[in-house]
C-alpha positions, -999 to +999 in steps of 0.1 A: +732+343+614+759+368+600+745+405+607+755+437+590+786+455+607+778+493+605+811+503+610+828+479+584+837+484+545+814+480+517+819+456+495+806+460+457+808+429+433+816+440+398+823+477+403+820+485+369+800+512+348+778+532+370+788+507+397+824+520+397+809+552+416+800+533+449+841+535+454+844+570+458+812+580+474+816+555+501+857+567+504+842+608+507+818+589+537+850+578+551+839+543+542+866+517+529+854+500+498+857+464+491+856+450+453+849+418+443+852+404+411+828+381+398+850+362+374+892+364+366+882+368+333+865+405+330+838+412+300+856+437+275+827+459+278+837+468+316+874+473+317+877+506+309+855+512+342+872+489+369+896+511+386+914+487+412+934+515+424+901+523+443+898+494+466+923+483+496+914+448+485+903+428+456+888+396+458+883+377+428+856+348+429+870+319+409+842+292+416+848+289+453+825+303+470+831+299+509+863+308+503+850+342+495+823+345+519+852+333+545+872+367+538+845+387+536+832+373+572+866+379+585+860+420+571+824+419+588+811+445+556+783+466+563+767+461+533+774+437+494+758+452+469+762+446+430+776+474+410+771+457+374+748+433+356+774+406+357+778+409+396+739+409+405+737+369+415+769+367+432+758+395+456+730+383+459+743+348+471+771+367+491+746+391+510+726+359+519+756+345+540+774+379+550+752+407+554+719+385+564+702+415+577+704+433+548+697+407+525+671+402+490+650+377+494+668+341+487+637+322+473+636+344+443+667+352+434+668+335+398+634+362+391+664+389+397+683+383+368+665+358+346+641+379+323+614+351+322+615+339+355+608+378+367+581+384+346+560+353+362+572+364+391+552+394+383+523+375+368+514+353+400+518+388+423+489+396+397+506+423+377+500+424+339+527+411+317+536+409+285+531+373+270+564+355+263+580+316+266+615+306+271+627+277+257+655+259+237+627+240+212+617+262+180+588+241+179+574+247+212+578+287+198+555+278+171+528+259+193+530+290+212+528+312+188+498+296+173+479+289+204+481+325+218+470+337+184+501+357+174+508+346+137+517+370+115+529+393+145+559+412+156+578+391+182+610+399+203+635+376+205+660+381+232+687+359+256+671+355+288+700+361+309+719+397+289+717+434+290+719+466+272+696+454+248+722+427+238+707+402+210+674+419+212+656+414+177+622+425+165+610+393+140+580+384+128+579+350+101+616+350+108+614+341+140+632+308+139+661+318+119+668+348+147+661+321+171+688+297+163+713+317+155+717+329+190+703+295+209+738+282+225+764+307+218+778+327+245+761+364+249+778+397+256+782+387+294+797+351+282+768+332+291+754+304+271+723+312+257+709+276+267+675+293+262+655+320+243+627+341+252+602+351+229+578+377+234+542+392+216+561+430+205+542+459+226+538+495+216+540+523+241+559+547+262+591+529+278+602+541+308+630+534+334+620+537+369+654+541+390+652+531+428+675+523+458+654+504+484+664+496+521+644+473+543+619+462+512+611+503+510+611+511+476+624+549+472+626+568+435+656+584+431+644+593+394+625+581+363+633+585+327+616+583+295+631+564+267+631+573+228+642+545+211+644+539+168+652+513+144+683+519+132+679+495+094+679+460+110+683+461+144+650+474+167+651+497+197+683+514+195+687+543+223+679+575+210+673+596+239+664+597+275+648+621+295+642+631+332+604+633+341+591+658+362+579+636+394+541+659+387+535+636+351+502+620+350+521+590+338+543+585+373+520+573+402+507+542+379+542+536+369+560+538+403+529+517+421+538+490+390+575+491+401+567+490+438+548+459+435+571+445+410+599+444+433+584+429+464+571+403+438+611+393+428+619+399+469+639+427+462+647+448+499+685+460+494+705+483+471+696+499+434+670+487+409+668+495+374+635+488+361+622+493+326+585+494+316+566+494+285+530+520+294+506+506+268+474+518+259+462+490+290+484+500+312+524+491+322+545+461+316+574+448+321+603+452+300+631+437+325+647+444+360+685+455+365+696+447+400+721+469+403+726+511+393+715+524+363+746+519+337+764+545+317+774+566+339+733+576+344+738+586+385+764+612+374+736+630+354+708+626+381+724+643+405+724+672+375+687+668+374+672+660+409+707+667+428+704+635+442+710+598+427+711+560+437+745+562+444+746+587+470+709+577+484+730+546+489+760+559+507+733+578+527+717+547+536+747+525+548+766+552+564+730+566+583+739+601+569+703+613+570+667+602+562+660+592+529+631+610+506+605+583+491+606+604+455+622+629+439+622+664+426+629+674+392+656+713+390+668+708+357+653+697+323+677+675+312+685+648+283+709+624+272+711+622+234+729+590+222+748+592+188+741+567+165+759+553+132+738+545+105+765+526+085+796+511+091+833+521+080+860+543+084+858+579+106+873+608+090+865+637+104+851+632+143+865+666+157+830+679+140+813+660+167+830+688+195+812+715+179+780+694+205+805+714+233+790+748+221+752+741+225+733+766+248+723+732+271+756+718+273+767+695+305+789+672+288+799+650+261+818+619+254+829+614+218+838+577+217+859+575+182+888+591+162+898+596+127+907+564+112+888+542+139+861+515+123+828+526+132+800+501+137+764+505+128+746+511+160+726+483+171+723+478+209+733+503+236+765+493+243+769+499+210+759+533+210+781+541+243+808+535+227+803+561+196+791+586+217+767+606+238+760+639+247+740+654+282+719+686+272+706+705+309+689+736+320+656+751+334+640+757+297+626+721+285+620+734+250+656+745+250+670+714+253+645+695+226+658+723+200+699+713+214+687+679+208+679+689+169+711+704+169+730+673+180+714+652+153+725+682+131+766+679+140+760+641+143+746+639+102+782+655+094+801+627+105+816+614+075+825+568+077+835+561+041+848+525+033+873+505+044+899+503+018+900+470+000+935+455+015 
């Protein structure tokens, strides 16, 4: 058995978006961090976030896997944990054989990553689930469909194995045309969509409930509400997300959900992102991110609770101080998302700075210039890359009006037509 060293470096697989902040944390600790990469070939989408310059050493996986678990025995980490969505199952397979000690559970690691094989996860632990089937047979869709009773519904259509709301597509009779256009072609993340899920299409409250757990303790470091709109076509694109006071009738049920939810997929080390539909009979699951909540998100928790998963992890793994089982709410605060409702040309996107001179101001990031194609916002990597902005302070209402004002500056964006070449 391969323990834990405590006084070794950290290793994070994929430290990209949020994941990129385990680097300096752990180096402010005094703690060397290790990065690995999951693949030589990087998704597009993270390398604007992978700063190698952070890391003494990078080891990149390129299918042999003692190889890497070799060096990394030979470092004797004390911890591997995943910093993106791409990384989650190679941690999870290098914790197993490095860090045994402070590893998930190995029997369900596939229900940590793979969106149908966590929800029955879920559903023999006895939690309510939304109903769903994955497979690569249209046909087997329509038995479904017909023997659950859902004809003439709205359905999701999503790739069991993506993110950031990648391929997500509310359908109804048109199922099967959504359905094989995505069966077998490569998703965001470069995997093969060998499979789709289908799912009956829920109404509620979403919510992300954001925890780092140690040991199989499950601690909040924060939960969000989601506002999400269709944008013409394309369902659930990010509008807004907002901090919850920890006092909300809404939070117990939720967080006893997630808590049970995670020792159902044997989760016990690291950062979980977990999104969940409330319905009128009571939560579901949306999907579980094994790794830190993306975009940047810890940055703007520690604005709203002064704490995040990033720094409860350092904490953790450095045994800088006891860890609290929730959190408390000091600032109001909401991330707005811009959002393009057609595509073409920018021409004026300095008007977006005038966002800089709201009353609740923390920060924006303003994704395009003049002359850049702009797409129409469909998913939320999408919408990162227009644009968002962070609205805090102590007066909620104050922030809903800055929010108003956000769609205001946003409305003046002019996108005209690309010229005909």
């Amino acid at each position: 058995m391969t323990l834990a060293d405590p006084a070794g470096p950290a290793v994070i697989v994929d430290p990209f978006s949020s994941g990129g902040m385990y680097a300096p944390a752990f180096k402010e600790a005094g703690v060397p961090v290790v990065a690995v990469l999951s693949s030589p070939d990087m998704p597009e989408v993270y390398r604007a976030s992978f700063h190698p310059e952070d890391f003494p050493e990078v080891i990149t996986y390129d299918g042999d896997l003692d190889a890497v678990v070799a060096r990394l025995r030979e470092l004797g980490p004390r911890c591997v944990l995943p910093g993106a969505e791409s990384g989650v199952e190679l941690a999870d397979l290098l914790a197993e054989q490095v860090t045994e000690d402070r590893a998930n559970v190995p029997a369900t690691r596939a229900a940590r990553r793979h969106k149908w094989e966590m929800a029955e996860a879920a559903r023999l632990a006895g939690l309510p689930v939304i109903r769903q089937i994955c497979t690569d047979d249209p046909d087997e869709v329509a038995a479904w469909i017909e023997r659950e009773g859902l004809q003439g519904r709205d359905l999701v259509v999503k790739p069991p194995k993506s993110a950031s709301t990648d391929g997500v597509t509310r359908v109804r009779e048109d199922w099967r045309e959504v359905f094989e256009a995505q069966l077998g072609r490569p998703n965001q993340w470069r995997i093969v969509n060998d499979r789709m899920l289908v799912q009956e299409f829920v109404t509620g409250v979403e919510y992300v409930v954001d925890v780092f757990s140690h040991d199989g303790v499950h601690t909040v470091t924060d939960l969000c509400r989601y506002s999400k709109v269709d944008n013409g076509e394309h369902m659930a694109v990010y509008d807004a997300m907002e901090w919850v006071a920890p006092d909300e009738p809404a939070v117990p049920e939720l967080v006893a959900y997630v808590r049970a939810f995670l020792d159902a997929v044997g989760f016990r080390y690291g950062a979980a992102h977990v999104e969940v539909m409330l319905t009128e009979d009571g939560p579901r699951l949306i999907e579980l991110n094994a790794r830190p909540h993306g975009g940047g998100q810890p940055r703007f928790c520690r604005v709203a609770t002064g704490d995040s998963q990033i720094d409860r992890a350092v904490r953790y793994f450095t045994g800088a101080g006891e860890l609290p089982e929730h959190y408390e709410l000091q600032n109001a605060t909401l991330v707005v998302f811009l959002i393009s409702r057609a595509a073409g040309i920018v021409r004026n996107a300095e008007c977006l700075e005038e966002i800089g001179k709201l009353a609740t101001h923390h920060a924006h990031v303003v994704g395009v210039a003049n002359g850049d194609r702009l797409e129409v916002t469909k998913d939320l990597l999408n919408t990162l890359s227009l644009g968002f902005a962070v609205l805090a302070g102590p007066d909620r209402e104050q922030t809903w009006s800055d929010y108003q004002e956000v769609r205001r500056i946003e409305a003046g964006l002019i996108v005209t037509e690309e010229p005909a070449p």
